[in-house]
ROMI-993057 format. One record per atom (N, C-alpha, C, O): residue in one letter; atom name; x, y, z. Coordinates in steps of 0.2 Angstrom, whole numbers. Last residue first. Example, Ala and Ser with C-alpha at 12.3 -4.5 7.8 and 13.67 -1.06 7.14 Angstrom:
! ROMI-993057
S	N	64	-11	35
S	CA	68	-5	36
S	C	64	0	39
S	O	67	6	40
A	N	66	-28	39
A	CA	62	-22	39
A	C	66	-16	39
A	O	71	-17	42
! end
This chain:
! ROMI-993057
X	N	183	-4	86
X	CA	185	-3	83
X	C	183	5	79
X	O	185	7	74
X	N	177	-6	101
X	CA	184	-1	99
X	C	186	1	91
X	O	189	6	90
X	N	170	-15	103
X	CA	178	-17	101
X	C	184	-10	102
X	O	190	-10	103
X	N	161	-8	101
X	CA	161	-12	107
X	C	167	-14	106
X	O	171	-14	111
X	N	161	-7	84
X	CA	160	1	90
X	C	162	0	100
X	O	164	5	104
X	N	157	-16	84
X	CA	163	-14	79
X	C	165	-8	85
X	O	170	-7	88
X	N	143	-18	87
X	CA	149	-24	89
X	C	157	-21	87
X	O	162	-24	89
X	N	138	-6	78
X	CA	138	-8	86
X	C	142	-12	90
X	O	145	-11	95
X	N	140	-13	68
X	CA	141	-8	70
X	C	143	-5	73
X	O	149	-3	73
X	N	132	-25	66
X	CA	137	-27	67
X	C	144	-20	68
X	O	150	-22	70
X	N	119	-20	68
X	CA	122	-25	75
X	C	129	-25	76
X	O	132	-25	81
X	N	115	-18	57
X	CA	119	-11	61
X	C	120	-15	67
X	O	123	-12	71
X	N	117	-27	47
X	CA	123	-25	47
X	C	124	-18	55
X	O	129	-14	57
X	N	106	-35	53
X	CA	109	-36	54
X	C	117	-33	53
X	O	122	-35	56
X	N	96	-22	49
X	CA	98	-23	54
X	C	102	-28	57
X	O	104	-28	63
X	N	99	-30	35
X	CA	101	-23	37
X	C	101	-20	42
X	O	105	-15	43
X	N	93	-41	33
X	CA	101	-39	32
X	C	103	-33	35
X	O	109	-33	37
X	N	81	-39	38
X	CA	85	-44	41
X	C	93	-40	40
X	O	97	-37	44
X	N	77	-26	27
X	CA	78	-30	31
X	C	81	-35	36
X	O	85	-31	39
X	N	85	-31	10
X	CA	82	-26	15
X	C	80	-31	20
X	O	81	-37	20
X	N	100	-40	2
X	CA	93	-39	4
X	C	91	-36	10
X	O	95	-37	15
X	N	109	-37	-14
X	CA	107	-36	-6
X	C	102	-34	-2
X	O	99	-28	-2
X	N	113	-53	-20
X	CA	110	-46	-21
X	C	111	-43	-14
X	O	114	-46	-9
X	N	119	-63	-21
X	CA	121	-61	-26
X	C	117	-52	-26
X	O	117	-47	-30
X	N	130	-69	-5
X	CA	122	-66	-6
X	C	122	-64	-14
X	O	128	-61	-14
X	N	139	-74	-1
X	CA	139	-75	-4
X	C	131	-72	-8
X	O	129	-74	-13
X	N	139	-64	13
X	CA	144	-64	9
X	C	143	-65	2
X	O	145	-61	-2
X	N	131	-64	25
X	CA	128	-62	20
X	C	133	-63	13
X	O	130	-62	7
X	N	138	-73	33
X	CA	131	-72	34
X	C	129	-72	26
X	O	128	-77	22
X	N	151	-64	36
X	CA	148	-74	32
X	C	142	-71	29
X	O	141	-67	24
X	N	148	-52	42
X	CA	149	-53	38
X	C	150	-61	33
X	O	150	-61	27
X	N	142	-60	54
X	CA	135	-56	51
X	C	140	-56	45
X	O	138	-59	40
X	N	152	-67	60
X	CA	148	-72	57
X	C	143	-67	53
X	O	140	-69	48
X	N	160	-58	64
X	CA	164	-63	59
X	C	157	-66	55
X	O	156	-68	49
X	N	152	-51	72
X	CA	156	-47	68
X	C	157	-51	60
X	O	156	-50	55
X	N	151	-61	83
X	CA	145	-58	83
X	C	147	-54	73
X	O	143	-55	68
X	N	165	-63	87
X	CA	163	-68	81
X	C	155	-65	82
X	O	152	-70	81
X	N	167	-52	93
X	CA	170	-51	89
X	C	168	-58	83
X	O	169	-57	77
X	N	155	-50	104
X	CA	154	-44	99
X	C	158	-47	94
X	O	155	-47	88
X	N	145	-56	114
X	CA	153	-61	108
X	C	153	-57	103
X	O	151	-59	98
X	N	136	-52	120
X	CA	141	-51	122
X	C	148	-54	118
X	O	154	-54	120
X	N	123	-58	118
X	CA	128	-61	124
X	C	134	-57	125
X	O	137	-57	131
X	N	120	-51	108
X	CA	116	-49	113
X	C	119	-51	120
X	O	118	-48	125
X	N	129	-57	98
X	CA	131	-47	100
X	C	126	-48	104
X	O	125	-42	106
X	N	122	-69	96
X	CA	130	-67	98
X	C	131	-61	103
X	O	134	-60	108
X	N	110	-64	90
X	CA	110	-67	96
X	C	117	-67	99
X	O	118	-64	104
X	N	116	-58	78
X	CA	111	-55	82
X	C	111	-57	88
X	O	113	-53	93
X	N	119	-71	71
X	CA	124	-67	72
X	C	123	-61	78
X	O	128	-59	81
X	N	108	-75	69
X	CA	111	-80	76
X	C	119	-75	76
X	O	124	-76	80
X	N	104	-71	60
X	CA	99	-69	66
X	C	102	-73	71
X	O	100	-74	77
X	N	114	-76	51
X	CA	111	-66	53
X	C	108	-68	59
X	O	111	-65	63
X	N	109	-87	50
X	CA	115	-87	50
X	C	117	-79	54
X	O	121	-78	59
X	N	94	-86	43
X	CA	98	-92	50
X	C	104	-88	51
X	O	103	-86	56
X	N	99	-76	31
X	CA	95	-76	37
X	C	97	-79	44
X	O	100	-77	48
X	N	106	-87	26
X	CA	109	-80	27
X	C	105	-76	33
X	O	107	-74	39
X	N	97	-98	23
X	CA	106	-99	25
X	C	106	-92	27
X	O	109	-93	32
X	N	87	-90	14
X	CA	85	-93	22
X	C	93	-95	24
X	O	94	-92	30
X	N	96	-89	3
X	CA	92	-81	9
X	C	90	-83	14
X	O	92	-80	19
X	N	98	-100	-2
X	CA	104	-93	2
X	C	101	-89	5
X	O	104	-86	9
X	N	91	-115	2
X	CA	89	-106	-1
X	C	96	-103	0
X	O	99	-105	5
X	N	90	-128	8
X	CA	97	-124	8
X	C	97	-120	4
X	O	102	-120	1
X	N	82	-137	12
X	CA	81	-135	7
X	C	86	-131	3
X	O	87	-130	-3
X	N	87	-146	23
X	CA	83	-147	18
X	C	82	-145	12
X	O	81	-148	8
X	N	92	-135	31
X	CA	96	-141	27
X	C	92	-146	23
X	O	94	-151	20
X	N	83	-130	39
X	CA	86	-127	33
X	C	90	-130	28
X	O	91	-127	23
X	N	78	-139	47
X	CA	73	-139	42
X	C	80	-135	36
X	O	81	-137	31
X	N	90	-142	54
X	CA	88	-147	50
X	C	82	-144	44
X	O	82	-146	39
X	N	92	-131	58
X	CA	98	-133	55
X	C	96	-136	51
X	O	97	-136	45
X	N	79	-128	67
X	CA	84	-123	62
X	C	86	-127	58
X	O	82	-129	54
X	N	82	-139	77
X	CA	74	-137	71
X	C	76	-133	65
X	O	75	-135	59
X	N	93	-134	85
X	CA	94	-140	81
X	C	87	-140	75
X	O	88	-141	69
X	N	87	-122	88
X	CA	93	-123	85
X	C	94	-128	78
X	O	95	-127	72
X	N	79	-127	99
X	CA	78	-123	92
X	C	81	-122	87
X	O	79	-122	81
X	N	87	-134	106
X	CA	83	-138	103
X	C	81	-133	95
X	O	81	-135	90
X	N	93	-124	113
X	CA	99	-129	111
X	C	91	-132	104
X	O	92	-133	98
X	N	84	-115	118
X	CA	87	-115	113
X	C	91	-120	109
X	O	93	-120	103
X	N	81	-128	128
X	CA	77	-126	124
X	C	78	-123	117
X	O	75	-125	112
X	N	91	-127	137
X	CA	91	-133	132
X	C	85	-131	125
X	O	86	-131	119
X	N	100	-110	133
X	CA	95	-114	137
X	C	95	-121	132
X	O	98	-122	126
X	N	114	-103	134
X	CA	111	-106	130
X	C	108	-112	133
X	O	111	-117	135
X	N	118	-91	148
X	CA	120	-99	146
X	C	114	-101	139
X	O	109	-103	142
X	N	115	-74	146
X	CA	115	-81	151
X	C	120	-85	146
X	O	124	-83	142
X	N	101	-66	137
X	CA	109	-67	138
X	C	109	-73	143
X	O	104	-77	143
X	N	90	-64	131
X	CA	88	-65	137
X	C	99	-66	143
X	O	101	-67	149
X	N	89	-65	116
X	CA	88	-56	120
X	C	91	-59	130
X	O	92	-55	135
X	N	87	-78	113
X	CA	96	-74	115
X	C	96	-66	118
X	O	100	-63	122
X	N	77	-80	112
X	CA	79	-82	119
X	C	86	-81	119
X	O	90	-81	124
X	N	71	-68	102
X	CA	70	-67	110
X	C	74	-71	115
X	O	75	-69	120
X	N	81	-68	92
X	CA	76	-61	92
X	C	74	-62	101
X	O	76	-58	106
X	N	83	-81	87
X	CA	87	-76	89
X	C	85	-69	93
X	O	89	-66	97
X	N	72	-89	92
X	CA	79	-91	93
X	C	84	-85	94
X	O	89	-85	98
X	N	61	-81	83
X	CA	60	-82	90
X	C	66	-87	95
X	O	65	-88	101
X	N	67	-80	70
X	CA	65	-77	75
X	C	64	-76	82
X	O	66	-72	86
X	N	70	-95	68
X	CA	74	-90	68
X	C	73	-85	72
X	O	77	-85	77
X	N	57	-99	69
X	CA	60	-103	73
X	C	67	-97	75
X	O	68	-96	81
X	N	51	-92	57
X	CA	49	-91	64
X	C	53	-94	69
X	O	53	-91	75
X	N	57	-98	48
X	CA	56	-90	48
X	C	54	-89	54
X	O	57	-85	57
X	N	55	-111	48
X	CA	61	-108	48
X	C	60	-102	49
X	O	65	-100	53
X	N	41	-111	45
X	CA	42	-113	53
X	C	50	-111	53
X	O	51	-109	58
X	N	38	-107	33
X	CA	37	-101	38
X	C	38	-104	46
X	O	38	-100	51
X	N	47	-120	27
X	CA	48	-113	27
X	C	46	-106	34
X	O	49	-102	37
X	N	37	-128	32
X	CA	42	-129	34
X	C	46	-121	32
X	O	48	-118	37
X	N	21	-129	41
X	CA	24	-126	34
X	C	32	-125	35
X	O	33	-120	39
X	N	14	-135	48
X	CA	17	-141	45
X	C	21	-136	38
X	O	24	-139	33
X	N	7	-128	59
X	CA	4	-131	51
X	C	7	-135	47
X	O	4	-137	42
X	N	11	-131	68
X	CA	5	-134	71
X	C	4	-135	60
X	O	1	-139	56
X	N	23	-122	65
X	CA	24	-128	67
X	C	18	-133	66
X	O	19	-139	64
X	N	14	-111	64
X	CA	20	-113	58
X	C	22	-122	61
X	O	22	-127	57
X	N	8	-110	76
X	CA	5	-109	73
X	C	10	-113	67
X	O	8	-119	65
X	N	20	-107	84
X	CA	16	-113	89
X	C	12	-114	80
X	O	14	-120	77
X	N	25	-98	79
X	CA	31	-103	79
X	C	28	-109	81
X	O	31	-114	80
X	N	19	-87	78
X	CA	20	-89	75
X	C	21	-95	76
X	O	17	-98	72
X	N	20	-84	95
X	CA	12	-87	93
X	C	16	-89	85
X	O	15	-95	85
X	N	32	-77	95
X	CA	32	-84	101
X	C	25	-91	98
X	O	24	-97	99
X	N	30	-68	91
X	CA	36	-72	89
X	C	35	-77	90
X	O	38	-82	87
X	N	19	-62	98
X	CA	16	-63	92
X	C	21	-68	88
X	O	18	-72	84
X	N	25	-58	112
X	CA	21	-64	110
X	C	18	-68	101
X	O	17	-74	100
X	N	34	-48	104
X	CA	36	-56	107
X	C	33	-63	108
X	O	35	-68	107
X	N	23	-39	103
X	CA	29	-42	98
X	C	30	-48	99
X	O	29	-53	95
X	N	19	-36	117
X	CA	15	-41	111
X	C	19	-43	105
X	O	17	-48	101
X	N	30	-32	120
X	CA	26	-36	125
X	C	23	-41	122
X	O	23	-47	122
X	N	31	-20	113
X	CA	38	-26	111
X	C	35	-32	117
X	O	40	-36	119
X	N	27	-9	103
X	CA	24	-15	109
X	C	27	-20	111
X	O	25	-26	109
X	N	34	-4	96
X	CA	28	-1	96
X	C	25	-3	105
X	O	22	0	110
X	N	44	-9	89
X	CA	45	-4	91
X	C	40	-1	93
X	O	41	5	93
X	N	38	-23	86
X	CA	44	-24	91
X	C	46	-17	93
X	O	50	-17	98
X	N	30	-23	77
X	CA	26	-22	84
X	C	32	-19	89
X	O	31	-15	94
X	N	33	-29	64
X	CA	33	-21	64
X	C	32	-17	73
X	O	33	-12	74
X	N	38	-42	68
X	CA	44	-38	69
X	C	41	-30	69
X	O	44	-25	71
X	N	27	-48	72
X	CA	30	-48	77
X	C	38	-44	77
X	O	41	-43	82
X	N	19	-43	64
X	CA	16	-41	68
X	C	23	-41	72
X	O	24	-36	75
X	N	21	-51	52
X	CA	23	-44	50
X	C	21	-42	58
X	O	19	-36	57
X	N	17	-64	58
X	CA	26	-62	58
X	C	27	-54	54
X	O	32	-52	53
X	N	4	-63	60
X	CA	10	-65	65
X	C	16	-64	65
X	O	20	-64	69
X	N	3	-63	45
X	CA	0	-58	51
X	C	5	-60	54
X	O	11	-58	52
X	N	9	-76	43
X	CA	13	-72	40
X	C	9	-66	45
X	O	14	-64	49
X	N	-2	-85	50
X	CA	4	-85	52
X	C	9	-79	50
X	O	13	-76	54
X	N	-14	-82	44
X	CA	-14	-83	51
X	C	-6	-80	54
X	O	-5	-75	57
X	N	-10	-86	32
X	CA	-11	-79	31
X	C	-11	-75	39
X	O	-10	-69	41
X	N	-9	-100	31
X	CA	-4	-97	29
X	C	-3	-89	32
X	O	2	-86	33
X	N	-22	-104	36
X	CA	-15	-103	39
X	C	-10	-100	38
X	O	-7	-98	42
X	N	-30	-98	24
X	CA	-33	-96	32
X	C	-26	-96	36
X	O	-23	-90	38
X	N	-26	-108	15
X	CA	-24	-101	15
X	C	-24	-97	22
X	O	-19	-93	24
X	N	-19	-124	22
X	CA	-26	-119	18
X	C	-22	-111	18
X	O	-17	-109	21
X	N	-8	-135	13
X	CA	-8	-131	20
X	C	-16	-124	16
X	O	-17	-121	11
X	N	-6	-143	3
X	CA	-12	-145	9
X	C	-12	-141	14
X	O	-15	-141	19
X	N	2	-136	-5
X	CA	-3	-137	-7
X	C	-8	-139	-3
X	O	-14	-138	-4
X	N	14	-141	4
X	CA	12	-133	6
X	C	6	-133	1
X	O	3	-128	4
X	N	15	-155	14
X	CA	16	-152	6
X	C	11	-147	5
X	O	5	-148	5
X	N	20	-154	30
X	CA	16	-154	25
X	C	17	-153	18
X	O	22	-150	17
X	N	31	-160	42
X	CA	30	-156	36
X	C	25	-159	30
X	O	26	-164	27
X	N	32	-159	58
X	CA	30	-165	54
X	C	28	-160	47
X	O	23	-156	48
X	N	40	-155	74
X	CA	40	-154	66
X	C	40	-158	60
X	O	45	-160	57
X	N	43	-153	89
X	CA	40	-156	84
X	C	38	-155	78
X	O	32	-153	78
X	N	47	-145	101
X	CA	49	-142	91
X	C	47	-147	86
X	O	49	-147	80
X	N	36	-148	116
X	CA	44	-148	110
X	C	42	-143	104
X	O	38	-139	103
X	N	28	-148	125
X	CA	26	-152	119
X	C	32	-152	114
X	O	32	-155	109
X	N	34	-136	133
X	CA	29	-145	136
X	C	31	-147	130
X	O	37	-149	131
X	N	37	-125	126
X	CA	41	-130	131
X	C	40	-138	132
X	O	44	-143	133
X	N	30	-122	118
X	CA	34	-124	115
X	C	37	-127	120
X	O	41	-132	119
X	N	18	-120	129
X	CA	15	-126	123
X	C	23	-127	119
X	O	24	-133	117
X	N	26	-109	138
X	CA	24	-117	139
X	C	24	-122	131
X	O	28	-126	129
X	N	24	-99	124
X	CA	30	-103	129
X	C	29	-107	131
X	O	32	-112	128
X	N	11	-97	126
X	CA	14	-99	121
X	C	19	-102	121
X	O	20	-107	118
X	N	10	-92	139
X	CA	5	-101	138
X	C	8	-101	131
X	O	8	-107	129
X	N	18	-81	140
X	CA	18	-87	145
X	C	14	-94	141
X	O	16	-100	141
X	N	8	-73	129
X	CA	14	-75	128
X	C	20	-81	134
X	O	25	-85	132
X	N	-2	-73	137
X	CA	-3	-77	132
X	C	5	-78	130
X	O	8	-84	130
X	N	2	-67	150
X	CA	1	-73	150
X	C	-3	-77	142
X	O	-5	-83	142
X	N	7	-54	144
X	CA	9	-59	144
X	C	8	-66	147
X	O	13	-70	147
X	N	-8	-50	137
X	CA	-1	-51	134
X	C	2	-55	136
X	O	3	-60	133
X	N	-12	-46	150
X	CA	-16	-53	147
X	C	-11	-55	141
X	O	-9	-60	140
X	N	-6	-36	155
X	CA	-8	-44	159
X	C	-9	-48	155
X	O	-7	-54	156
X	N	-9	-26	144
X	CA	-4	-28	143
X	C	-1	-36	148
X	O	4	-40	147
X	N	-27	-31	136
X	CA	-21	-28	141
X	C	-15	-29	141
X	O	-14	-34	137
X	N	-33	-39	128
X	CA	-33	-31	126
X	C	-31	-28	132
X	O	-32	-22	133
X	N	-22	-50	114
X	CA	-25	-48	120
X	C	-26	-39	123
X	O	-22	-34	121
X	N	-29	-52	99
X	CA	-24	-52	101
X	C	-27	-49	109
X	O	-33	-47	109
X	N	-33	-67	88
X	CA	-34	-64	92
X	C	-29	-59	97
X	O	-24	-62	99
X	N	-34	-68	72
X	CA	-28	-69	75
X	C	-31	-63	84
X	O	-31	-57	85
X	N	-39	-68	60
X	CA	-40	-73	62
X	C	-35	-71	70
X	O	-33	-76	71
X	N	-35	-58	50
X	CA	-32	-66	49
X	C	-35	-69	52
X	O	-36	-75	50
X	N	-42	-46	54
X	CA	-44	-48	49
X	C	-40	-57	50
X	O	-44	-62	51
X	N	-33	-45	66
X	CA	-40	-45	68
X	C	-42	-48	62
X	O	-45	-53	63
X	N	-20	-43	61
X	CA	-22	-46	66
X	C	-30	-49	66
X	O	-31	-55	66
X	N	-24	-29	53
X	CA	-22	-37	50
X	C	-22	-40	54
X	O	-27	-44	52
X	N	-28	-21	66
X	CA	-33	-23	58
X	C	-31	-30	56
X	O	-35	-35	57
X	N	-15	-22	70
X	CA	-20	-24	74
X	C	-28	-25	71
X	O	-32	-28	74
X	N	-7	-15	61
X	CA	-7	-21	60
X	C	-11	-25	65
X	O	-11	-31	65
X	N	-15	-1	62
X	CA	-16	-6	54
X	C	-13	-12	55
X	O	-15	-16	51
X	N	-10	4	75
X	CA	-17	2	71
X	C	-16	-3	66
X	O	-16	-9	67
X	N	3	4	68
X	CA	1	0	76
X	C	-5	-2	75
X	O	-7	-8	74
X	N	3	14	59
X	CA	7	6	58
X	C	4	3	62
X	O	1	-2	60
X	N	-2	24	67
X	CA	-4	23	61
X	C	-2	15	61
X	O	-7	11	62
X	N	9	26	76
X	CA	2	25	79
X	C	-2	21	74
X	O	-6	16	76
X	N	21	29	70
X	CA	20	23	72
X	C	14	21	74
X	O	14	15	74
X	N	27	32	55
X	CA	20	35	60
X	C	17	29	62
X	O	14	25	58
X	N	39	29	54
X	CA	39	33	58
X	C	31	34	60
X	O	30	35	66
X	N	43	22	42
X	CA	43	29	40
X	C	41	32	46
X	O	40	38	45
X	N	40	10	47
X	CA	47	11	46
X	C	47	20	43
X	O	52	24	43
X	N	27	10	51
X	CA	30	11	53
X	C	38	12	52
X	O	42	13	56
X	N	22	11	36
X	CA	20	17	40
X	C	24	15	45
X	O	25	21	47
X	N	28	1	29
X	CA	30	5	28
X	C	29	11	33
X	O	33	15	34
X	N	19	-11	37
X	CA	27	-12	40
X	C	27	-4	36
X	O	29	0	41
X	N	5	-8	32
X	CA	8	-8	39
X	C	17	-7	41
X	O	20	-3	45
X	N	10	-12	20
X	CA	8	-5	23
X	C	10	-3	29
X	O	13	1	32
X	N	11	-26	21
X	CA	16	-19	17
X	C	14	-13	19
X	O	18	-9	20
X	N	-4	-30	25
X	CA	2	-32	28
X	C	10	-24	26
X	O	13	-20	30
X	N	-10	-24	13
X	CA	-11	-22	22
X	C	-4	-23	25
X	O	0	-18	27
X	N	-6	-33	4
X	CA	-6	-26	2
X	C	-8	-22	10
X	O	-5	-16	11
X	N	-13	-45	9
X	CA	-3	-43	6
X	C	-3	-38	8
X	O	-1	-36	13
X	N	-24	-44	11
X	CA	-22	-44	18
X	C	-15	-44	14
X	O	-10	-42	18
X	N	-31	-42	0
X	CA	-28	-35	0
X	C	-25	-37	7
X	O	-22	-32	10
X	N	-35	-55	-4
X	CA	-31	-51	-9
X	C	-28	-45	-5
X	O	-23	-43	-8
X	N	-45	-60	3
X	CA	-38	-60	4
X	C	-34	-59	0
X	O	-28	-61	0
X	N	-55	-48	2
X	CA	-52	-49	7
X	C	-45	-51	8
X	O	-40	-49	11
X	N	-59	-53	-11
X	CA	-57	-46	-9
X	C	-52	-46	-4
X	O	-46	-46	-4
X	N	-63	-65	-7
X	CA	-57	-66	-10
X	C	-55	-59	-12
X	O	-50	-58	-15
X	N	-74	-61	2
X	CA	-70	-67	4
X	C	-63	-67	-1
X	O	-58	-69	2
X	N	-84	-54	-7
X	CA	-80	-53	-1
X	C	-75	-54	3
X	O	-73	-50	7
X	N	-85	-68	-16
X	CA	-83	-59	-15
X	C	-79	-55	-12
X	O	-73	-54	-13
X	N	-94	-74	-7
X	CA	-87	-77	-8
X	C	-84	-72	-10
X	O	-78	-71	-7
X	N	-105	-66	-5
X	CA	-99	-67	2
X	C	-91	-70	0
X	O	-86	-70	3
X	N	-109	-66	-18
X	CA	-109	-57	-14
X	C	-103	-60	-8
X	O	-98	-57	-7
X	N	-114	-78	-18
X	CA	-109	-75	-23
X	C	-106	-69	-20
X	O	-100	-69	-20
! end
């Protein structure tokens, strides 16, 4: 009785960690944040490597498994998905945006391990969240020619989102490819689309939105304007 206990303390308070973690670092004490989401890590399940070598050959072998094996995506009915993964993966994505000012080595890898992780569970939502991320956030960081591979992320995008067609996730998708734009250098439809983006939104949402408006800034500022 005492371990099951233990067991649903535990996943009660990994929300309540999670949030913490991202406030202490959005408030600046980043050592603090950095710790506590390497706790959440460690609590999920989630091993993280303890050099910055071994970073990024996990983040390499995470790349491969999406390269070799594709974006293959077979959707669960979110009542078959266990908690374990659910909680695996959302770590992995407070991890992979609070880290990005801390560690952006293991950030990346953590964008990179969602997306194998949200895929491999069949959760069609957290596989949008991550597919996003890890499309806009790293293979656009990389500028160039849109690889095949993002071509396929893309296409993953479109289709899971048009499945369900939320406004926040439509808004998001739409924000984080607006983000990718202004990383190539297409500052003025980088501008056109972060404005769309969020247009029809009836609220205005923290995060994503908000680093999506200071890109658009930045793009305004690149222009001249």
């Amino acid at each position: 009785i005492e371990a099951a206990e233990n067991v649903t303390a535990a996943a009660e308070r990994a929300p309540l960690e999670r949030a913490a973690a991202t406030q202490l670092i959005a408030a600046g004490r980043v050592d603090e944040g950095g710790a506590m989401l390497r706790r959440v890590l460690a609590g999920a399940g989630v091993k993280t490597p303890k050099t910055p070598a071994g970073t990024v050959l996990s983040l390499l072998a995470y790349k491969a498994r999406l390269q070799v094996f594709g974006l293959r995506f077979t959707e669960r009915d979110p009542s078959l998905i266990s908690a374990s993964d659910t909680g695996r993966i959302d770590a992995m994505h407070v991890a992979a945006l609070g880290l990005a000012s801390v560690d952006i080595v293991l950030a990346t890898c953590m964008q990179a391990g969602q997306l194998v992780e949200a895929l491999r569970a069949g959760d069609r939502a957290r596989t949008v969240r991550a597919a996003v991320l890890y499309c806009g956030s790293h293979l656009a960081s990389r500028g160039g020619p849109v690889s095949r591979h993002e071509q396929q992320a893309r296409k993953l995008i479109t289709e899971l989102v048009s499945r369900a067609g939320h406004p926040e996730e439509l808004a998001f998708a739409r924000g984080t490819h607006a983000v990718g734009l202004f990383l190539r250098g297409h500052w003025a439809e980088a501008v056109k689309e972060i404005d769309a983006a969020y247009a029809n939104l009836t609220s205005q949402q923290a995060g994503m939105q908000s680093q999506a408006a200071v890109f658009g800034v930045y793009a305004q500022a690149f222009l001249g304007n």
